[in-house]
Structure formats: structure tokens, C-alpha cells
N, C-alpha and C positions, 0 to 999 in steps of 0.2 A: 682703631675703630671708634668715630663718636658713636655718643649715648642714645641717639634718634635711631641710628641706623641699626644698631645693636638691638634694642628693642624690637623695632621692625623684626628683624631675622629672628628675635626669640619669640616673636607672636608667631609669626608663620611658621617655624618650627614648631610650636606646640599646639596650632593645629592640627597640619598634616598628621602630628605624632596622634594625639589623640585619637582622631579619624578612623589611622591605621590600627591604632591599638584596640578600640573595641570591634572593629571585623576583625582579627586577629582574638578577641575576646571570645567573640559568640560562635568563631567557626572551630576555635582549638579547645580552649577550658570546659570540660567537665561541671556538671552543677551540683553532682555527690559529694559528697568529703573526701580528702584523701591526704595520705597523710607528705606534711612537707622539709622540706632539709633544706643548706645552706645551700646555693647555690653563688656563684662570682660571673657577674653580669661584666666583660670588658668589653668598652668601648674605645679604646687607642688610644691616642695623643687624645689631650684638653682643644675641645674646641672654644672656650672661654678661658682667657684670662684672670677672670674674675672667678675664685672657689664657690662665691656664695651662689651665683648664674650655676655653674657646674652642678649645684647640689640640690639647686633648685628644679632643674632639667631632669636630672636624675629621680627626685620623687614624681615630677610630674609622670612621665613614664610609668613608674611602679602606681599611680593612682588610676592611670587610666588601663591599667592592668587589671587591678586588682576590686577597683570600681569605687573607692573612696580613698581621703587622704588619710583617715584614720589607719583603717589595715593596712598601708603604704607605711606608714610610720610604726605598725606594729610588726610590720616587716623583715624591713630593712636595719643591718648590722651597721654597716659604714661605707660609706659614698667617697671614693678614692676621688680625689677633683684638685691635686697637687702636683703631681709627676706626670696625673695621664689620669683616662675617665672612664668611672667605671664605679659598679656598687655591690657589695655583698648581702644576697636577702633571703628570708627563706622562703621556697617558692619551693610547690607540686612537681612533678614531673610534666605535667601538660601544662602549666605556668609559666618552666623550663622554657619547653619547646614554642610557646607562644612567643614570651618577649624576644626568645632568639630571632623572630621574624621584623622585629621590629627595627625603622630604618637607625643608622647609627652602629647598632651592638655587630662587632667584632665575631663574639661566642659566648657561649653559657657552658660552665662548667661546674659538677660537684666540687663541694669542698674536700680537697685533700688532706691527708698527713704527711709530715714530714721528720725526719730523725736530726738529730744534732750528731751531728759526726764528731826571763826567771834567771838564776844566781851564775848561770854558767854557759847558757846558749846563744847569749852577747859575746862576751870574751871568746868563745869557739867559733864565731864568724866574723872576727875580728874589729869588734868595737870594744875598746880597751878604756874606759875610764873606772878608774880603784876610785874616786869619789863624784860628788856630785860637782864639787868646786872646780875638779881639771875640766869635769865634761862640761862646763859651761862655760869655760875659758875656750875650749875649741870648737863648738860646734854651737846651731840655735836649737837641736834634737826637736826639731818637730814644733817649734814656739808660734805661735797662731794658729796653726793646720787643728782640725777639727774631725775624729774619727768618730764616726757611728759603728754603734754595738749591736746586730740583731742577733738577740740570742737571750739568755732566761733572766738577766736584768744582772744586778750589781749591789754589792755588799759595800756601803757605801763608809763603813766606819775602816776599813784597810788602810793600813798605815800607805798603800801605794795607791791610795786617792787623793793623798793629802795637799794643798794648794799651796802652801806658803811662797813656796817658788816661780807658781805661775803669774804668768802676763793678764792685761783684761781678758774679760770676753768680747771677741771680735763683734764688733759692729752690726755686720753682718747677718748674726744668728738671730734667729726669729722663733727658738723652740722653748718649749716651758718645762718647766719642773713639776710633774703633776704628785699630788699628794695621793694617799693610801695608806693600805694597813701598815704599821711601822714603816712607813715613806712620810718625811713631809720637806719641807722646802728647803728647811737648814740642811737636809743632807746633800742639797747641791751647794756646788762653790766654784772654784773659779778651775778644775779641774771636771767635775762632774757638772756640765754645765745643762743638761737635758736631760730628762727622764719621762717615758714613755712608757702605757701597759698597754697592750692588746690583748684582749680574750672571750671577745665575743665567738667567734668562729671556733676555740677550743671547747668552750661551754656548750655549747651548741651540739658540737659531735661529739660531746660524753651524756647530752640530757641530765646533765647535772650542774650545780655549782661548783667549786673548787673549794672551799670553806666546807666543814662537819662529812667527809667522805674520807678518812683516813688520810688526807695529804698534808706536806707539811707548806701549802701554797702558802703564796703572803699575796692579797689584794693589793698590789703596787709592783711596783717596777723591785723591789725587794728581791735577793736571789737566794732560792729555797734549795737550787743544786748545788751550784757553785763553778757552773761551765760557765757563763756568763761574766761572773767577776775574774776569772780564772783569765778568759781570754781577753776582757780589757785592762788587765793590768799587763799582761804578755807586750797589748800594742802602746799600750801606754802611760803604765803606773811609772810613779815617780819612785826617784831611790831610796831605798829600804834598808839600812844596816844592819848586820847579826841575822839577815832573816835563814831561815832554816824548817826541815820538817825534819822535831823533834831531835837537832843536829845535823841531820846529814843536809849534805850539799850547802852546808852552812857558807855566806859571803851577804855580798848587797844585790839585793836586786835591785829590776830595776826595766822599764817597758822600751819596745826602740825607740819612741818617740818620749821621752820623758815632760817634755814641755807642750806637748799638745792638749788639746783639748778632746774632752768625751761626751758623746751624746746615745745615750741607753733606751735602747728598740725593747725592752720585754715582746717577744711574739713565742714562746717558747715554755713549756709549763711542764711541772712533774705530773705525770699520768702515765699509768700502766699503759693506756689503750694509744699513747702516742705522745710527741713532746709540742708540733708545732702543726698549725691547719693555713693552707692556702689564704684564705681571706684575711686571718690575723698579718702573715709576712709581707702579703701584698698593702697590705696598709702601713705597718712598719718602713715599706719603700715609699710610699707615698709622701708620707709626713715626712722623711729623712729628706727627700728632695727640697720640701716644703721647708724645712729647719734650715739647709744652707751648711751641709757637711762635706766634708774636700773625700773622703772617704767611708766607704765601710766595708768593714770584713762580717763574714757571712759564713758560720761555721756550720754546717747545717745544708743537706742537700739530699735530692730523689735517689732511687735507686734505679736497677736496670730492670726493664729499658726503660729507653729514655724517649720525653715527647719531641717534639718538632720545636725549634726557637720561637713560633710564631703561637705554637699550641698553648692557650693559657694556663693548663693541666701541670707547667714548668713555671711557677711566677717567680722563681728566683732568676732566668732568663728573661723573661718579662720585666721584672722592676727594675734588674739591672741592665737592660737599655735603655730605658727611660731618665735611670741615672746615669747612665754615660754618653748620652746626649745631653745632659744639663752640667757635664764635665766633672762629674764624681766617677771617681776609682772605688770598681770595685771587686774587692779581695776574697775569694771562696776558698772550701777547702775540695781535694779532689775524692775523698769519698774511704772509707776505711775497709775495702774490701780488694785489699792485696792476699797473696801475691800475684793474682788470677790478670792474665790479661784482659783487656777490653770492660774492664770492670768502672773506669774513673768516669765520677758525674760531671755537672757544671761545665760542660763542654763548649759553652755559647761563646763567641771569638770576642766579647768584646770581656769580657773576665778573665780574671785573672787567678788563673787556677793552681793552687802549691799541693805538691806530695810532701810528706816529712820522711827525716832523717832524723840519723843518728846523732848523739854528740861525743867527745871523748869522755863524759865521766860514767862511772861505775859505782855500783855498792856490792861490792863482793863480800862475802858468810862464811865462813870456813868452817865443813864438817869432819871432824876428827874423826877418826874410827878406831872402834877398842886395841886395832893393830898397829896405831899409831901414824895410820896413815893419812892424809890429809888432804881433802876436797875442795872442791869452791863451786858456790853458786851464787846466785844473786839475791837480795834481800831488800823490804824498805821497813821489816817491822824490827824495830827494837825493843820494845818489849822492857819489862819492868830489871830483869837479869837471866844472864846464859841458861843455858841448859847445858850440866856439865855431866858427862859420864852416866847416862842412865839406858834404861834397854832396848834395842831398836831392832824394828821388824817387818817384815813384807806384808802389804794391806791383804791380799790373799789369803796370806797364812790363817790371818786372825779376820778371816768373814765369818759373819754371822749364818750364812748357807753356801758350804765352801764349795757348791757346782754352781754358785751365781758369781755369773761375772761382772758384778756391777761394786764388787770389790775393789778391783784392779786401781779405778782411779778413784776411789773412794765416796760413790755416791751416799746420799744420804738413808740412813741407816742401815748399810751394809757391813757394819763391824762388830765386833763381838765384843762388847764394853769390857770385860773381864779378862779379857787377852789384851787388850788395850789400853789400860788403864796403865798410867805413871810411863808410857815409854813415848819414844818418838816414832813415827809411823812413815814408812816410803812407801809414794801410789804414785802410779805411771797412768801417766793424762791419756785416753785413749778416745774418747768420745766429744765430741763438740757441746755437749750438756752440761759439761764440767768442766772447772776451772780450779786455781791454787786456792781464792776463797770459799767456796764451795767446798772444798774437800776439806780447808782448815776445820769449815764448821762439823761436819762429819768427825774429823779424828778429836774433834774438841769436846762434842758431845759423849762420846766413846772414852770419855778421862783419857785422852792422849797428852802429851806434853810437848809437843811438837810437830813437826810436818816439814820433808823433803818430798818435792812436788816433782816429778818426772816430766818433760813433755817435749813435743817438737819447737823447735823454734821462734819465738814470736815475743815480739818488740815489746820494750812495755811490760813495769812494774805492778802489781796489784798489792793493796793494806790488806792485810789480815790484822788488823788490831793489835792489842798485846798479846796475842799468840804467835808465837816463833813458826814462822815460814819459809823456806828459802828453795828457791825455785831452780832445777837443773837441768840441763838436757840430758835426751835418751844417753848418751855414751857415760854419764858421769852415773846418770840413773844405773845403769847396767852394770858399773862397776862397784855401786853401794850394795846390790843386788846380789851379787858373786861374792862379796865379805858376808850378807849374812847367811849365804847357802853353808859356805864352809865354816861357819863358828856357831858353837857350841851355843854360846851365849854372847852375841853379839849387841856390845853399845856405841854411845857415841855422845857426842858433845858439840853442842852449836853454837856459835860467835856469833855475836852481834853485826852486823853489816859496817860497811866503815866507807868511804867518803874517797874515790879515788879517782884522779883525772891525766890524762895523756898516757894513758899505759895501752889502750886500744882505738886498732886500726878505726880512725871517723873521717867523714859520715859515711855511714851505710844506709841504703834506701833500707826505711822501715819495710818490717815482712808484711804490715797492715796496709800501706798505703796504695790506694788504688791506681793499677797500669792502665796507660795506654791501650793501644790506639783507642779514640775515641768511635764508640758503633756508629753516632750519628751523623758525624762528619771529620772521617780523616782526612781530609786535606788543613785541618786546621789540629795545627799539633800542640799535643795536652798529655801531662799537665803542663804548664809555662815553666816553672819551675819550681827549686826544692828548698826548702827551711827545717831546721829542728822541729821535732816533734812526739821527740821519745823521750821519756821525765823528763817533763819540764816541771819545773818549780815554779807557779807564780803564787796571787793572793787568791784567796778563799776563804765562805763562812767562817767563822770560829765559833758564831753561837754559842758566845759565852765561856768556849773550851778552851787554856791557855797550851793543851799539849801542841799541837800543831804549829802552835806559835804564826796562825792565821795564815800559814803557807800548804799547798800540797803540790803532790806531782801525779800529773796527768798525763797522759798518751793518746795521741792520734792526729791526723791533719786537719782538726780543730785544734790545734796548738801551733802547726806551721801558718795557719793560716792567719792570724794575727803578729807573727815573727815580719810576715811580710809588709801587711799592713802600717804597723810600724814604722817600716822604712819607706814605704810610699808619702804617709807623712811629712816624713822627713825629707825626703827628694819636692815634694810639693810644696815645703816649707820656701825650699831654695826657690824651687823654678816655679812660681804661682802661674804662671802661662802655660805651661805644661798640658797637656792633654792626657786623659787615661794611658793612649795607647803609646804616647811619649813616655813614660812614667812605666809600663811593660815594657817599651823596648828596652828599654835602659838596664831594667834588672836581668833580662833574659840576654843581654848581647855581650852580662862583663860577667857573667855567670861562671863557674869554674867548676870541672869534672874530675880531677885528681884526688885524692886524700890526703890526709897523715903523712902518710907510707911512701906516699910518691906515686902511688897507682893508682889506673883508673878508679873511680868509686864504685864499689859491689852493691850489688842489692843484696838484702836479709831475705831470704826466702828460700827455696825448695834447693836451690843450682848454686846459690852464691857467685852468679856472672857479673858481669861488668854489667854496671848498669847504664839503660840505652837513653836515647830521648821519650821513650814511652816510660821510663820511669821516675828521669826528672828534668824533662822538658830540658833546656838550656842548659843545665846544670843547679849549679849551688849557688843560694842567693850571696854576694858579696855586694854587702852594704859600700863600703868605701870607694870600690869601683864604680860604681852604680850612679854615684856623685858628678862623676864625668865619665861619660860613654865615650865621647868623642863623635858617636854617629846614631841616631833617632832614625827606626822607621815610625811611621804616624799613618794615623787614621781618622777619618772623619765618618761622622754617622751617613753619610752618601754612599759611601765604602762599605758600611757597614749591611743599609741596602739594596745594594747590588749584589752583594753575596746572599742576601738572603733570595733574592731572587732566583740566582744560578742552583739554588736549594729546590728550583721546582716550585715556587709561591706566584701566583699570581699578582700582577703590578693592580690590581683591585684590594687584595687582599693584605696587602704590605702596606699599601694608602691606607685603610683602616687604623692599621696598629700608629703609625707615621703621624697620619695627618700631614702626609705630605703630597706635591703634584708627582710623585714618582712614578715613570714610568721602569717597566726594567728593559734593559740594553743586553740584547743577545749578542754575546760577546763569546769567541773561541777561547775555552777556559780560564774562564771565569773565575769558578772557585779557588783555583791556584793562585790568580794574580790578586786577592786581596794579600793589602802591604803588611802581614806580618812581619817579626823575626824570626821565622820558620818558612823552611820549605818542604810540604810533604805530598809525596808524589804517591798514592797508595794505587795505582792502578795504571801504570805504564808501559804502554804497548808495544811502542817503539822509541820514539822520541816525542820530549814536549821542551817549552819552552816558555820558565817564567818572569816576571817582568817586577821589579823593586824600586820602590826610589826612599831616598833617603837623604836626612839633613844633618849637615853639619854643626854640632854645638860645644865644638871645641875651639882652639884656636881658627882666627878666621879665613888666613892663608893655610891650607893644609895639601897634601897629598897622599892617597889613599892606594895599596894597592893587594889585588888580591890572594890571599892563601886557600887553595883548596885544597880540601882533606877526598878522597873520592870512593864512595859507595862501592862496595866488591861488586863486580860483575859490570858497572857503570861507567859509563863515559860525562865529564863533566865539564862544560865549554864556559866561561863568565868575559860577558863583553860588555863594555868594555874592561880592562884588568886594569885600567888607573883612574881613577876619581880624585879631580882636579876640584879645588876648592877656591874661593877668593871673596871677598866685597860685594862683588858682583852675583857670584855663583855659587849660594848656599844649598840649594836642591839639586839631586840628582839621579837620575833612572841609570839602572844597570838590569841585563836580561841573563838570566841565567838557563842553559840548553841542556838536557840532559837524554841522554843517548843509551838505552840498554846492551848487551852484546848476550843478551841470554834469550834463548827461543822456547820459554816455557813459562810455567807463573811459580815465580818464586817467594820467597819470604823476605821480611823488612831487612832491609841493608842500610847503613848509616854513613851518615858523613858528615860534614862542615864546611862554608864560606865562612871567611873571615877575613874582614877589612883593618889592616894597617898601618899607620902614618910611623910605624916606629912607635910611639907612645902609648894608646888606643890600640885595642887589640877587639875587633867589633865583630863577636861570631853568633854565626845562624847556622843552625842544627839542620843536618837536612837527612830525610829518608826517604826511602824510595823502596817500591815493591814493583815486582815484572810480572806483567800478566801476558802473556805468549799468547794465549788463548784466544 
């Protein structure tokens, strides 16, 4: 567009707006006070190329709102005019509903909250380099690729931010190094190459500052938790020798992508009342688009239920279409609230969403008993030295009001200090209130000397500091239980935890990580796939501490979800043409479901069943494989849509978000035939029939033929069953028929297509439910 004409359309645009805006004024606004809050003004796609027009447009609006440029400016938070347009302000409730009528705005929504959901989990999914020297004889690990971090910012002194080894900063990037409290510009380098805070929209919905309120915030992109630098050293900290926490799980670490570059979103902040606010992460997307990052991972997501992809209420769906229309990958986690079905967030199809697993190592504790018998549980504290032979007893026994039951698992000040004192204490976990730290402090206050922690199953180590902890289940609990009923004076003795790996069945679907199907739209099946995410080791604060030795281990699929990240890198490293949805097929279609053992892979949970595609999508991510699929499904944001259409959205209402001429196209199932690597049939009558096509990016003459695995009770038809490749003929459609033989509504059944050439082994997970009804 030239400069005349451009102009033109922004005069006439800021007429009408005006115009509209003050009848809009005098018919909706209130003239009383009242009082006001963040609200997120989206307006879609960038109708200007130019940010500074965007931001421009956007106060004008808020001034003819608000009825000068000052209160417009005393307003507004931040004017998103990078990925898509739109601005965060504070605005009445009748201010709300005013600008919402204004031409342009998408929706108006409150500012929300949002939750934030290493040495040996490389080598466990088979990326084997013992130094840095062999891994850069064989591979580029991720050398130019560029992964943004939204999440609580980064500890930038970690030996696994260190640059020496990195390449320039790509050309490309356009992001800055912003300074702050203990931040300033030397802390970036040629590894840490962007640094970003957000925290207007956090400040906002606490009415406070972050500085002199008890917190230990750092004004700067600074990480005051340690999730943040935790998960960008997972996708991409460089190698770390001897690293360890306090010994254990001692080797090198090291991120999947070690030669990539990073770029650090702070949107994410210590606060009781919450860690992240809608406005802050929608800006974090904005600017990240704006920087020029091939990736980000996104640890951090809503709870159930869940909004609409269109609904802005969701801006982790929101900003990641906006970046996967501008051909950034991007990485979520699926949500920490396993074993429960229907529970996983980040559902939106163009994300890529990981559950975590298990890996094979251990810290097993050996508790002795005065009979000389010997137990095991798990541990990460090691402590100053054992606890050897002293008195041990049931938390019960020794309550401080022995008809309260808030003994049992050792709630705080339920113990009788004097019965307690010098021994070690066994509590059986019985309430969701309480956990092995929580009760350490209890038996610790109480002069205990130790702590065997009873409980049901659940993934994932916790510190009790230098208090000896070690954590068992009900059966081993029950049988500590029974030695002290029958002994007179029953003791015991606790070992330090010790460092063990390939002795257990791995991976296991963590018991936390959130299943399947998704509430909002099962036809698109989620998660995509599975990554470690059970102690993992990376870098973290040390704030001056040498014990740590600047490593810890954390739990949940905010730790898978940088594993994966990583390798997206690295795959975008190779194939800079690549697409998002290239870049998913690829991990989801060489995915593997086996373990250790030879057996299917189980999930941690309630049943210990095989786990399905609702628990980890595809299966397990395998980096190596992943490198060459041999066969790409792709998608383009047209794809993308059309399915949002077949969601029920009006082709008005999708042009907003777009900015596109998109009409929608009523099409006979619809939802099905977008080109995942999945097929999920959650409501099948009788027969349906869906449609795939796929490219070949393997050798260029190939031939493909198909293996079906077939859903109990299902009939499964694939035509055509050979896909011919050549020169000529890189794309290809195959329809796939599915036929029920069950006349009632049944439960999810599973199965697999898989394409291949002999080499290439290219499988899509498929499920299918029968609805007779």
C-alpha cells in the first residue's frame, strides 16, 4: 500500500471511529465513578504493517472513548501491534461494553490468571553424546534456531547459558536486551540473546507493586522461582560437566538443542494470588512474533473448562495462531492434572501439546528396621548424615489429641513434641492438604529426626532440605506399620538416597500429567505427544548457594514440554522450510509406544493400563527418528480455518480474528478431514470416511504401503493401500473408511495407520467411539 492512500484509509478510519465512539460514549458510559480493571481489547490480525499506525489507531480509539488523549494514555497497559491488534487497558465495566461496540474490536475481556504447570533424560530418549566435542562432530543441535521462553525469566549466570560455543546472532532477530533490577545487558550474550519483562497486567490484579510486599520479585526479566531458567536450559542450555543436585543424578548436562539461541518472555511472577495475567502473555506473543523466534515453548496453561479457540478468555490459543501463521512452533505443556480423564488443556490444533513421563533413573533410601529387615523408598534429600538406629513410630500414636485425625498424615501441630522428640516419625498421606514437605515440617518442629512419608502413588520427587525424608507407598507404608505394632521398642535407620538408572520398567505416563480426550474438541487428538518430565535435572537460581551446585529437579509437563521444544529446534535447525505442522507430524508419526521391558508403555496412575493415545498422543517422542519421518502431514493456516469454522464460528467472526476474506465452506465432516497425524472419530454412527494427504520427504522415488492396526469392534477400509512416490508425485491423498459393527454407544477403542516403504515406519494413532444412539 503507498503512503497517500494509506493515509486516506487512516483519516477515514478515524473518523467514522470517532463518530462512532462518542454515540457509543454518551449512549453507554455512566457519568458517576466507578470503579475500573484490566480489561484486553482484541482486535485480530494487524490491519497495518506498520506498529507505529497500529498504536497509533489503537489510542485514538481509547481517546475517543475516554474523551482525551491524556486518560487514554493513563489507561492503557500495552498496545499488541506485532502478531495481531489489539491493547490492554483499564476500562469500567460500561467502558467494557462501550468499546466492545466499536467498529474493528473482535471482544473485550477481563484480565485473567494463569498457573505455570537435564543429566539423564537425553541419554533416555536416545541422544547419546558423553561430551560436547563428539556432539558437535555429529550433529548442528539446534545452531541458529532461536527458542523463546514465556515463563518467569532466567538466571542468566548458569554455567548452561554459557556462550563460548555459540554461533552469531542470526541476522534476523530484532529483540532487545532490556535492563532491570540485577538485569543489565552484559547478562546477554550470544546464547541469551533477548530479554523481556511483562508486568503490567500482574500489578494491576494484585493493586500492588512487586517490590516491599514480602516477595522475592526482581524488576527484570531475573528469575526469582526458578521455573523459567529451569525450562530454558531443558530446551536449550549448553553442556555442563559434574553437574549434579548435591550428587545425585550426577553426569553433564545439557538442553536438546545446545547450540540454539534464547529469547526470555518474563510474563510470569511469584504471587500467592497467581503467577501469570492474560494481558502480560498476550504481549509476550506479540513481541516474540515481533523478535523473529523459530519457536516457543509455553509452560503454563487454563484450567477446565476450557474457552472456545476463538474466545480471547484462552490467549495462549490466541497468540499461538498468530505465531503459527507467522511459522513459529509452538510447544505447550498439557496441564498437571492426571490421572483424571478429559482433564488436558492447550487443546487448540495448531499446538503442540506434550504429556510427561517417566525416565529410568531412581534415588532409592533404604529403611532398616530394628528386625533387620530392609525397605526402599525414594528420596532427593541427603542431608548433612544418616540417621542410624534410633526410635521410630506411628504419627497417631504420638498425637497431640489422640481422637484427632489430623495426625495420621502429620498435619501441622498435631504431634506431641515429647513423644516425638529424637525419633523418626511414619504418616500415611491421607488428605490432599498435605504432602512429604509439609509433614517433614511438622515431624521437624516436633524434635523428630526423620520422616517416612506413606502415600498413593504419584510421580515426582519433593526437597525437604536437610531433613531426612523418604517417601513410600501405602504397601511398603503398611508393612513399616506392622513392625512397629509388634515391637516393643521399635527403631530404624535411614540411607542416604543413591543415584540409580536402568533398573525400572520406563517410560511410564506420569500419574500427574493431564489425559485426554480433549472436552473441546475430540476430533483433534491431544496430547500429541510424550517427553520426560519426572526429575528432571536442569539449571536453577543458586542465589549465592553452592549446595545445589546451581541444578535442581523438578516434575510436571512444564519439564516435558521444553524436552520437546528442543528437538523442534533442532528438526528446524535441519529443515528451515519446515512448517509448525511439519515439524508435529514428524514427532507424532516416528513416535514409539513400547518401553524398557518390551511392553506396551503403562501409565502411573489409579489401573497401571497400557497407556492409550489419550495419554500420550502418538506415543514417545524419539528425537533420532524424528530427523527423517520419511512422510509429512501439513497444514496451512486456511486449514486451520476451516476447522474453526466446522467449530460453529461464523465466517464474520473468524474474518475478525484472520483478517482474512474467509468465507467458511460447508463441507460433509469437516472437523475430521483437517490434515492431522491423528484420526479421531469420537462420535460414530455408523460409518464415516476420512480424507489425508501427505508428502514425501524421504528418498524421492519411494513406495508406501499400508499397515492397519483395527479398533475392537471396527471395521477399517484405507484406499488407496499403496502410495506411489516419484519426481513427479510428491503429494498425496489417501481416504480412510471406518465402519462400526456395534449397535449401541460405546467407549474409546484404539488403533493405528501406518505407512511403510520398508525404512520409514509413518504411524497415526486412531480412535474411535460408537454412538448407536
Amino acid at each position: 500500500m503507498d503512503t497517500n492512500s494509506r493515509n486516506w484509509r487512516w483519516s477515514r478510519i478515524v473518523q467514522f471511529l470517532v463518530a462512532s465512539a462518542l454515540l457509543f460514549v454518551q449512549n453507554s458510559v455512566p457519568t458517576s465513578a466507578e470503579a475500573s480493571s484490566v480489561h484486553i481489547v482484541y482486535m485480530g490480525d494487524k490491519i497495518y504493517q506498520n506498529p507505529q499506525l497500529t498504536k497509533k489507531y489503537h489510542h485514538k480509539m481509547l481517546s475517543s472513548l475516554l474523551g482525551s488523549k491524556e486518560a487514554a494514555k493513563n489507561s492503557i497497559l500495552y498496545s499488541y501491534k506485532h502478531g495481531f491488534s489489539g491493547f490492554a487497558a483499564r476500562l469500567t465495566k460500561h467502558e467494557a461494553e462501550a468499546i466492545a461496540k466499536f467498529p474493528g474490536v473482535v471482544s473485550v475481556i477481563p484480565n485473567g490468571i494463569h498457573k505455570l504447570h537435564t543429566t539423564r533424560s537425553w541419554d533416555f530418549i536416545g541422544i547419546h553424546h558423553s561430551t560436547s566435542e563428539t556432539a558437535l562432530s555429529n550433529t548442528n543441535l539446534g545452531e541458529g534456531a532461536i527458542i523463546g521462553v514465556i515463563d518467569t525469566g532466567i538466571w542468566p549466570e548458569s554455567a548452561s547459558f554459557n556462550d563460548k560455543a555459540m554461533g552469531e546472532i542470526p541476522s534476523r532477530w530484532k529483540g532487545v536486551c532490556e535492563v532491570g533490577e540485577q538485569f543489565n545487558s552484559t547478562n546477554c550474550n550470544k546464547k541469551i540473546i533477548g530479554a523481556r519483562w511483562f508486568l503490567k497486567g500482574i500489578t494491576d490484579e494484585t493493586k500492588k507493586l512487586l517490590q516491599g510486599n514480602n516477595t522475592n520479585e526482581y524488576l527484570s526479566a531475573r528469575d526469582a522461582i526458578g521455573h523459567g531458567t529451569h525450562t530454558a536450559s531443558t530446551a536449550a542450555g549448553y553442556f555442563v560437566g559434574n553437574a549434579s543436585f548435591r550428587g545425585l543424578a550426577y553426569g553433564i548436562a545439557r538442553g536438546g538443542a545446545p547450540l540454539a539461541h534464547l529469547a526470555i518472555y518474563k510474563a510470569c511472577w511469584d504471587f500467592p494470588i497467581g503467577e501469570c495475567t492474560d494481558a502480560d502473555i498476550l504481549k509476550a506473543f506479540d513481541k516474540a512474533i515481533h523478535d523473529g523466534v523459530d519457536v516457543l515453548t509455553v509452560s503454563l496453561g487454563l484450567s477446565i473448562p476450557l474457552f472456545s479457540y476463538v474466545d480471547q478468555r484462552d490467549v495462549i490459543a490466541i497468540g499461538s495462531f498468530h505465531a503459527t501463521a507467522k511459522g513459529i512452533t509452538v510447544v505447550c505443556s498439557a496441564g498437571n492434572s492426571g490421572p483424571l480423564s478429559q482433564t488436558i488443556t492447550n487443546t487448540a490444533p495448531w499446538i503442540i501439546t506434550v504429556g510427561a513421563t517417566t525416565i529410568d533413573r531412581a534415588f532409592p533410601a533404604a529403611i532398616t528396621l530394628g528386625n533387620n529387615r530392609t525397605l526402599w523408598g525414594q528420596s532427593i534429600d541427603t542431608g548433612k548424615h544418616g540417621v542410624e538406629s534410633v526410635g521410630l513410630t506411628y504419627s497417631e500414636r504420638i498425637a497431640l489429641d489422640s481422637p484427632d485425625n489430623l495426625a495420621k498424615d502429620c498435619q501441622s501441630g498435631s504431634l506431641n513434641a515429647t513423644m516425638a522428640a529424637g525419633k523418626i516419625v511414619l504418616c500415611f498421606g491421607v488428605s490432599d492438604q498435605q504432602d512429604i514437605v509439609s509433614a517433614s515440617v511438622t515431624v521437624k518442629e516436633a524434635g523428630g529426626v526423620g520422616l517416612v512419608y506413606a502415600q498413593y502413588h504419584e510421580d515426582g520427587l519433593n526437597q525437604c532440605g536437610l531433613f531426612p525424608c523418604i517417601k513410600v507407598d501405602y504397601e511398603t507404608g503398611t508393612q513399616i506399620l506392622t513392625y512397629i505394632r509388634r515391637s516393643r521398642f521399635p527403631t530404624a535407620s535411614l540411607s542416604f538416597p543413591k543415584t540409580v538408572i536402568g533398573k525400572w520398567t520406563s517410560p511410564r505416563v506420569a500419574s500427574f500429567s493431564s489425559r485426554g480426550p480433549s472436552s473441546l474438541s475430540p476430533t483433534v487428538l491431544k496430547p500429541d505427544i510424550a517427553a520426560p518430565g519426572v526429575d528432571i535435572l536442569a539449571a536453577f537460581p543458586s542465589k549465592g548457594s553452592t549446595e545445589s551446585n546451581g541444578f535442581a529437579f523438578l516434575s510436571g509437563t512444564s519439564m516435558s514440554c521444553p524436552h520437546v521444544a528442543g528437538i523442534v529446534a533442532v528438526i528446524k535447525s535441519k529443515y528451515p522450510t519446515w512448517s509448525p505442522a511439519a515439524i508435529r507430524s514428524a514427532l507424532v508419526t516416528t513416535a514409539y509406544q513400547s518401553g524398557t521391558d518390551g511392553n506396551v508403555i503403562s501409565e502411573e496412575g489409579s489401573t497401571l493400563k497400557e497407556a492409550d493415545p489419550f495419554d500420550i498422543g502418538g506415543g514417545h517422542m524419539d528425537p533420532n527418528k524424528a530427523m527423517d519421518p520419511g512422510l509429512i502431514y501439513d497444514i496451512t493456516t486456511q486449514d486451520y480455518v476451516q476447522f474453526l469454522c466446522s467449530m460453529g464460528h461464523s465466517s464474520a467472526s473468524i474474518r475478525k480474528v484472520t483478517k482474512t476474506n474467509t468465507s467458511c465452506k460447508k463441507q460433509k465432516q469437516q472437523p475430521l478431514n483437517l490434515n492431522l497425524p491423528s484420526i479421531s472419530l469420537p462420535n460414530l454412527k455408523n460409518t464415516a470416511t476420512v480424507m489425508r494427504r501427505v508428502r514425501n520427504v524421504g528418498n524421492v522415488t519411494a513406495i508406501y504401503k499400508a499397515l492397519v492396526k483395527v479398533p475392537y469392534g471396527i471395521k477399517v477400509r484405507v484406499e488407496p493401500q499403496t502410495l506411489s512416490f516419484n519426481s513427479d508425485t510428491q503429494v498425496l491423498t489417501f481416504n480412510v473408511s471406518v465402519l462400526s459393527t456395534q449397535k449401541f454407544r460405546g467407549d474409546y477403542k484404539f488403533g493405528s495407520l501406518t505407512w511403510t516403504d520398508g525404512k520409514h515406519f509413518v504411524r497415526t494413532p486412531i480412535v474411535v467411539r460408537t454412538n448407536a444412539v
